[in-house]
DRENDO-1510 file (C-alpha; in Angstrom, 1 decimal, always signed):
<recs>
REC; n; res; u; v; w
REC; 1; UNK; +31.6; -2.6; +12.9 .
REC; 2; UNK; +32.0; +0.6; +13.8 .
REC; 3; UNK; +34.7; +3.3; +15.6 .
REC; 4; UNK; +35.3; +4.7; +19.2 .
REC; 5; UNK; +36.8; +8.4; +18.6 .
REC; 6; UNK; +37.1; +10.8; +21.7 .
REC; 7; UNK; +35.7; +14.3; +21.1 .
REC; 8; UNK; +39.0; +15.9; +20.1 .
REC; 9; UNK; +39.7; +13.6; +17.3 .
REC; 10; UNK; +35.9; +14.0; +16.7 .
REC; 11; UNK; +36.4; +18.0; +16.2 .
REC; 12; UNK; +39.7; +17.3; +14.7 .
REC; 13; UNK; +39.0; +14.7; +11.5 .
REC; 14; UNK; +34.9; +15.4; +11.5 .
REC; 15; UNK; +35.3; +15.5; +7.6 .
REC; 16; UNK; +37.0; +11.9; +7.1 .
REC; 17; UNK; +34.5; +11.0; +9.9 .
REC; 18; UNK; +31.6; +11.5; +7.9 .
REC; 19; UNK; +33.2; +10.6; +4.5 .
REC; 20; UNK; +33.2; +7.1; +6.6 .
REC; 21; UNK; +29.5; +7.8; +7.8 .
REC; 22; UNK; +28.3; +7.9; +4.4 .
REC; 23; UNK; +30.3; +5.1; +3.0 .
REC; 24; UNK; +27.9; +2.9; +6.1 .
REC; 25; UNK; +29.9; +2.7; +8.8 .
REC; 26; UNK; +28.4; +3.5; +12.8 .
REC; 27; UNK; +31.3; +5.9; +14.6 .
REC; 28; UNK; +30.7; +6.5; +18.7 .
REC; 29; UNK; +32.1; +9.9; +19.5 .
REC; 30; UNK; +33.4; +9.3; +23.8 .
REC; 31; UNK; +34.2; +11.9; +26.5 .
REC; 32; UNK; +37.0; +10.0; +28.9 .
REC; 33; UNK; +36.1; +7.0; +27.6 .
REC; 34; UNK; +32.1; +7.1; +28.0 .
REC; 35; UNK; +30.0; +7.0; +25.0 .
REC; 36; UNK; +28.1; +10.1; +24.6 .
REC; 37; UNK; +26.9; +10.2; +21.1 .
REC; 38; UNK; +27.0; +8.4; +17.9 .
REC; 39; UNK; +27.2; +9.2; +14.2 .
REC; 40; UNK; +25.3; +7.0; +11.5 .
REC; 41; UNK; +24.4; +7.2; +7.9 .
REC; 42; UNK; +20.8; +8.4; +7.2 .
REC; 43; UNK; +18.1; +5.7; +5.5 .
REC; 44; UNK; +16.7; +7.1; +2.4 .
REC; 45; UNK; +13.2; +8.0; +2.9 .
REC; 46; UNK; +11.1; +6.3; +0.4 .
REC; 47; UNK; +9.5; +8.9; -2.6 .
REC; 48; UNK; +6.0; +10.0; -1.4 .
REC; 49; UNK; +2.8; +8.7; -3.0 .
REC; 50; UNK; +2.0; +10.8; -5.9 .
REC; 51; UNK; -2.2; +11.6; -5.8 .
REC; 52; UNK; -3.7; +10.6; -9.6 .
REC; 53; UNK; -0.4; +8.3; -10.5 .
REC; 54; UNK; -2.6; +5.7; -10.9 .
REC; 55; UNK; -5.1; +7.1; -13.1 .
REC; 56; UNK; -6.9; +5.9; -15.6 .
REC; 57; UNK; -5.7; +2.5; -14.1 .
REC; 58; UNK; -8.5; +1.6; -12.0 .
REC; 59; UNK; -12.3; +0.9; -12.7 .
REC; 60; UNK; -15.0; +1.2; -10.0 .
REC; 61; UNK; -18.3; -0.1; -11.8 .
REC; 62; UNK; -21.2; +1.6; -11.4 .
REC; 63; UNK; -23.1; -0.7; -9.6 .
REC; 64; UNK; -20.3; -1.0; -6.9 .
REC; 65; UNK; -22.2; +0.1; -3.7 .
REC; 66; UNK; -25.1; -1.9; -4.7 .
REC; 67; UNK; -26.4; -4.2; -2.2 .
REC; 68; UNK; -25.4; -7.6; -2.8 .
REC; 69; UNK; -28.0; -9.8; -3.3 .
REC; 70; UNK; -29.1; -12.4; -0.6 .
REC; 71; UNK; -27.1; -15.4; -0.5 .
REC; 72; UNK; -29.3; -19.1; -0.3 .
REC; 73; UNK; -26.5; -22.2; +1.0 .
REC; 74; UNK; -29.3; -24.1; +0.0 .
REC; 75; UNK; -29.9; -23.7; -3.9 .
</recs>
């Protein structure tokens, strides 16, 4: 759960506030009481593909755009 600071303590212990941030926890910074912003840890984006990682890894035959051949239910 997180913490309600006013703005002065905000500009006061921003440091320890964000040592706290990054450890995970969600702090509301309020002006006379009213919440008017809040500070939470950033996600880690996830690593972008990489084009050709994969290659070498995958086979497309050939005949792959072929048409396929008609289908009979009945044979």
């Amino acid at each position: 759960m997180g913490t309600t600071v006013n703005v002065h303590e905000a500009k006061t212990h921003l440091s320890k506030l964000l040592v706290r941030v990054s450890a995970g926890e969600t702090t509301t910074i309020a002006r006379a009481g009213k919440p008017i912003a809040v500070l939470t840890p950033l996600r880690e984006r996830p690593a972008r593909g990489v084009p050709g990682r994969n290659a070498g890894q995958i086979v497309i035959h050939d005949d792959f755009d072929d048409p396929i051949p008609e289908f009979d239910e009945y044979t």
